[in-house]
N, C-alpha and C positions, 0 to 999 in steps of 0.2 A: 493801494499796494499792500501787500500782504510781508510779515518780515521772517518767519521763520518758517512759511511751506517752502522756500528754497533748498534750506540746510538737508532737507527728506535724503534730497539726489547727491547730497556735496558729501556726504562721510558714510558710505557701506562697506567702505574696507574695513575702518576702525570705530566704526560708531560708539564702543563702548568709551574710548576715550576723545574723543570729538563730544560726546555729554558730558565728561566731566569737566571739559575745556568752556564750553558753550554756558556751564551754568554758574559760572565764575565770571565769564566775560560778556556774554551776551544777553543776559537779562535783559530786559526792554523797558526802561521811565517811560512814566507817563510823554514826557518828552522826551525825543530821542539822545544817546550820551551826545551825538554832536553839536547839538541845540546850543545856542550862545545865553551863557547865564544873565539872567536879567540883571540889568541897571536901573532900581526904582528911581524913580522920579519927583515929580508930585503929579498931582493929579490932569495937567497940563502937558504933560508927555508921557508916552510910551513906553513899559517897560519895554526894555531890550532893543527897541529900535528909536527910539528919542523922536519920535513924532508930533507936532505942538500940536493941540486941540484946536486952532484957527488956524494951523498954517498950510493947510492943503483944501483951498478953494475952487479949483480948476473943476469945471462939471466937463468932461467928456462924453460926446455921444457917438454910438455905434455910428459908422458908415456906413452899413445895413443891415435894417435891422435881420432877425431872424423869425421866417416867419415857415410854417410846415412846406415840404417844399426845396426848403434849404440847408447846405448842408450846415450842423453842430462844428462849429471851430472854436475850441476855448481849450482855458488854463484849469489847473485840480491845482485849489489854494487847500493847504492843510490847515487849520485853526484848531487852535491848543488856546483855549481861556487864558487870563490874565487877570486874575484878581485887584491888581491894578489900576487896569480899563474904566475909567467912566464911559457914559454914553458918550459922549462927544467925543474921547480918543480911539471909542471904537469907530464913531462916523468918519474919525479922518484915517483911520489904518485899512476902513473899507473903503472912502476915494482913491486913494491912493495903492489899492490895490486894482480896482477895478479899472482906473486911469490907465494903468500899466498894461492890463490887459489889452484894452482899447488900443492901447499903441503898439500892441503886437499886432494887429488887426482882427483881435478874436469878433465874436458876435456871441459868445458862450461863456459862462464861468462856473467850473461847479467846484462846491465850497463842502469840503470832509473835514469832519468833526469827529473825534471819538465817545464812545458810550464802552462800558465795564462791566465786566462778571469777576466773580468768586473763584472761579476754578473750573475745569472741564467738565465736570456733574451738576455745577451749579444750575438752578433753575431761577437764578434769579439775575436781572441786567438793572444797570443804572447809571446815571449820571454821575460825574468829580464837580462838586462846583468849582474846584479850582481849574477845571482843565476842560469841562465840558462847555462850549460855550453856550450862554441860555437863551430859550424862544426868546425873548426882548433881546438881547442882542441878535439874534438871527435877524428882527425884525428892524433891526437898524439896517442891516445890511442890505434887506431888499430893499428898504426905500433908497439906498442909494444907487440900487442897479437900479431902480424903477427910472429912475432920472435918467442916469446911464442908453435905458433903453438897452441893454444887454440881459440876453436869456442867462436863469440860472436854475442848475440843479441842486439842490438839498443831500446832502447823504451822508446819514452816519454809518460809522463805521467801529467793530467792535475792536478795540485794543486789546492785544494777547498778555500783556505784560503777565496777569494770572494765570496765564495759560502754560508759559514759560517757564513758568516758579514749578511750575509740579512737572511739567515734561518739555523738554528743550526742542524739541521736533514737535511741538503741540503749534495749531495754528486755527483761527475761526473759524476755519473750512471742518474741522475733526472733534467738534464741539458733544458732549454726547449727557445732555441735559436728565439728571434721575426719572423728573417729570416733565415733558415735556408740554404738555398742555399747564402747567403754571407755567414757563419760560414763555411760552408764547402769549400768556396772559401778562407778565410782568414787560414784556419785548413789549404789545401795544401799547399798555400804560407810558411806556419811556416814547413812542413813537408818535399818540397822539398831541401831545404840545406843541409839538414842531412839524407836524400836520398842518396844523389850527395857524400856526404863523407863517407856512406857507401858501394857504387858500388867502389866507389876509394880505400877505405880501405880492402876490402874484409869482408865487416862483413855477417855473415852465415844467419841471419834475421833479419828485422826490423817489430814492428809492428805497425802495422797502425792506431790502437786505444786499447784502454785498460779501460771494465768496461763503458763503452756510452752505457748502456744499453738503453736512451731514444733516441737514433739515431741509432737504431740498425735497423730498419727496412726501413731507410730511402734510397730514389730514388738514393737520391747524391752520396752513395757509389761507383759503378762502376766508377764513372768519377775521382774519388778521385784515386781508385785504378789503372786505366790506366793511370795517370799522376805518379805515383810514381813507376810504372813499366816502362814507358819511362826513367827513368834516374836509374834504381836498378834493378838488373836481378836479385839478390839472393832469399830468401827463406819472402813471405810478410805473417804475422800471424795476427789474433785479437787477446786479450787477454777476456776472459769472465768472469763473474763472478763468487762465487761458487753456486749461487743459483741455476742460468742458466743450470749449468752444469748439475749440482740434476734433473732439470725440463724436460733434454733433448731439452733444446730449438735449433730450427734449423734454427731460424734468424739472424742468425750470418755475418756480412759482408762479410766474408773467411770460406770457407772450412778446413783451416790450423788455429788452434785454437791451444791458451792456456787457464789454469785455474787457476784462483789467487783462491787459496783453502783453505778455510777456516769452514771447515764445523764445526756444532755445535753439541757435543756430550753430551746426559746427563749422564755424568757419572762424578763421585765424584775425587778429588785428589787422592785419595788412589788405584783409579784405577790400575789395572797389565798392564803391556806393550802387556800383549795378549789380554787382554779383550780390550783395543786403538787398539790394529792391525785390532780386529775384526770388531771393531765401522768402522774402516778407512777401509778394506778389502768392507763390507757392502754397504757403499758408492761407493765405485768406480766400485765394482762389478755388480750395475746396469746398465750399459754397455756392450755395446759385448767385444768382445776380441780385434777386427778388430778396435774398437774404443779405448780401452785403451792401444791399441799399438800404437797410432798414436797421445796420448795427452801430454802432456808437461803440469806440474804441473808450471808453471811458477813462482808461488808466494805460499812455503809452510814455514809455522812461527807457532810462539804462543808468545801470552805475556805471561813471566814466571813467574807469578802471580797466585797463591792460585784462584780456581773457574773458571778457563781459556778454561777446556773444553768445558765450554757453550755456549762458544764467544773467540774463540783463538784471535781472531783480535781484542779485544776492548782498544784499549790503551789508548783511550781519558781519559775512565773511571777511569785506573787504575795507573795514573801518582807518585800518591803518595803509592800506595801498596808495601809492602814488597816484594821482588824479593823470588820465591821460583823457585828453579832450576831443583828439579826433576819433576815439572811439565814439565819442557820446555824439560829433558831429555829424560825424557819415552816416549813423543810425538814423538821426535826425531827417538826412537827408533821403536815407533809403526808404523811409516810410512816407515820404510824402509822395514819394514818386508812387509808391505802391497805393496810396489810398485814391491817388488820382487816376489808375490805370481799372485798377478796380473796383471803382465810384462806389466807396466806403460813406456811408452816412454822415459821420462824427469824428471828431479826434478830439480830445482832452491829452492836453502832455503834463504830466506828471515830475516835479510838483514847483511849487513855490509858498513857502511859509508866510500867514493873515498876516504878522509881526513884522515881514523883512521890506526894508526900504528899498525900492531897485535901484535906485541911484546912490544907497553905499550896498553893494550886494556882498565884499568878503565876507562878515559875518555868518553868510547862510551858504557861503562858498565849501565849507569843509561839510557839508551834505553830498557826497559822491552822486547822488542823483537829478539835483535840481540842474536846471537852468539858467536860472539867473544870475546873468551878469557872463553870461557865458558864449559860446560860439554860435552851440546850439538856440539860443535866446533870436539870434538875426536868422536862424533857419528857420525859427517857427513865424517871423515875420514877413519873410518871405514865401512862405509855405502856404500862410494863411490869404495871402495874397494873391495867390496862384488860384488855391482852391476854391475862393469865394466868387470864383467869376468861372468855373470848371462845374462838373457835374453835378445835381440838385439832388439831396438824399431826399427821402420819403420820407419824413417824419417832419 
């Protein structure tokens, strides 16, 4: 999910005072303002979510597994480091996430991670050890989907926070690097470690950017992509924007694409779940068949906020809005009927926080977006249910 290409659409009347508003209030932490502050522990429990390092033993395995063929049903866990974390509280914050999945009935989990720049010109990315989580923890987590038997994809993802600090409508898609053959030289260096921990882990794909819609047509791709192919045999993806997708754009560094989908429908709250299937069916149906058999919704969400079909994704805007749930329900509900109708690849929904317990979910509750512990959370179990025995994606 991207946090500040929304704001582009939301203030052309008065922009100039919507920035001055925006860069007071909506700067973006490393973690997000709604994030529940941690409560250190010892090294036996969890920041922020008190998770014991021996008390989540239950191994869950897929009901089936996922094999090419079938369609991608999974969860987008966001993980934000923990300085805190020994290995074994990240092995039990990763059962225990991946449990949860499993009893949604996913076969899928893809797990974003942030990495960092300097500023819009910078040419340079990198890791927070505080926030980034590292290949050995990456690599705890696949041994534990490995047992799982649950696919998973890799993907980092650049945080704007500096991007924001200099221009409040700035977002990773508008990035505009002095050099950019060093950026794409400092991008592999940050890319190949967590390459190397997913050809060891067996993770099912990694991708290789996510939303560069301003480096999207750039030279440097191939050399990027043969260097992360030299160390990962598995499955390499871009991730695209939802504009892109709408546009049919064909500059995409990979052939093997996802869609952080967000499209904007004008239709009022009171909308029917048919008349969203239809909004959503419409959209995706501008595609051939052959193509919406082979895409991966990678990132589908809404803020469950009153006005939200106009801008599912706008959460900068709606931090203090009341939470209304049948918005985020009936969405729920409208896409699934639309991914079934129009035998969609993949779905990942969008999100649910490495840290948060499902079984105490208020904490991750004041996230206008997530699911968990929510209405939406029984739709995507029954969704998943639906779809895992419905039409077979191509990948």
């Amino acid at each position: 999910m991207t946090t500040s290409r929304y704001l582009r659409a939301a203030c052309p009347a008065a922009m100039a005072a919507c920035l001055l508003a925006l860069v007071s209030a909506c700067a973006i932490p490393s973690r997000p303002a709604w994030w529940p502050k941690p409560q250190h522990t010892t090294a036996a429990a969890a920041a922020g979510s008190n998770v014991n390092a021996r008390a989540v033993t239950t191994v869950l395995g897929v009901a089936q597994r996922w094999h090419p063929g079938l369609r991608q049903l999974g969860i987008q866990v966001y993980w934000t480091a923990n300085t805190h974390d020994s290995d074994a509280v990240v092995r039990a914050k990763a059962r225990r996430i991946i449990n949860y999945a499993i009893r949604l009935n996913a076969n899928s989990i893809a797990v974003t991670f942030p990495f960092y720049t300097h500023g819009i010109t910078s040419a340079t990315v990198y890791t927070n050890r505080t926030t980034t989580p590292s290949p050995a923890h990456i690599a705890v987590f696949l041994s534990e989907a490995a047992m799982s038997h649950i696919r998973v994809t890799l993907r980092p993802i650049l945080n704007e926070i500096a991007l924001v600090a200099q221009n409040p409508i700035a977002w990773r898609g508008s990035i505009e690097p002095a050099d950019r053959t060093v950026w794409f030289r400092s991008y592999r260096a940050l890319l190949l470690p967590y390459a190397n921990v997913a050809e060891s882990g067996h993770a099912a794909s990694f991708v290789i950017g996510t939303e560069l819609n301003s480096l999207e047509g750039d030279p440097n791709w191939p050399g990027l992509i043969r260097a992360i192919k030299s160390v990962y045999r598995g499955e390499l993806i871009y991730d695209e924007n939802f504009d892109e997708f709408a546009a049919h754009d064909t500059n995409l560094p990979l052939s093997t694409f996802g869609v952080d989908a967000y499209p904007r429908f004008a239709l009022s709250d009171s909308a029917s779940v048919g008349a969203l299937a239809q909004a959503w069916a419409n959209w995706l149906g501008t595609h051939t068949l052959m193509v919406r058999r082979r895409a991966i919704l990678s990132e589908v969400g809404i803020d469950a906020v009153a006005g939200s079909y106009s801008d599912p994704g706008a959460w900068l805007t709606t931090t203090r809005a009341p939470i209304d749930l049948r918005v985020q329900t009936n969405w729920y509900k409208a896409l699934c009927e639309a991914a079934a109708t129009e035998h969609i690849g993949g779905i990942y929904w969008w999100d649910v926080s490495f840290d948060a317990n499902p079984a105490q979910p208020g904490p991750y509750q004041s996230d206008r977006l997530t699911f968990l512990g929510r209405p939406a959370q029984d739709v995507i179990r029954n969704c998943f249910a639906r779809l895992s025995s419905g039409h077979q994606g191509a990948r």
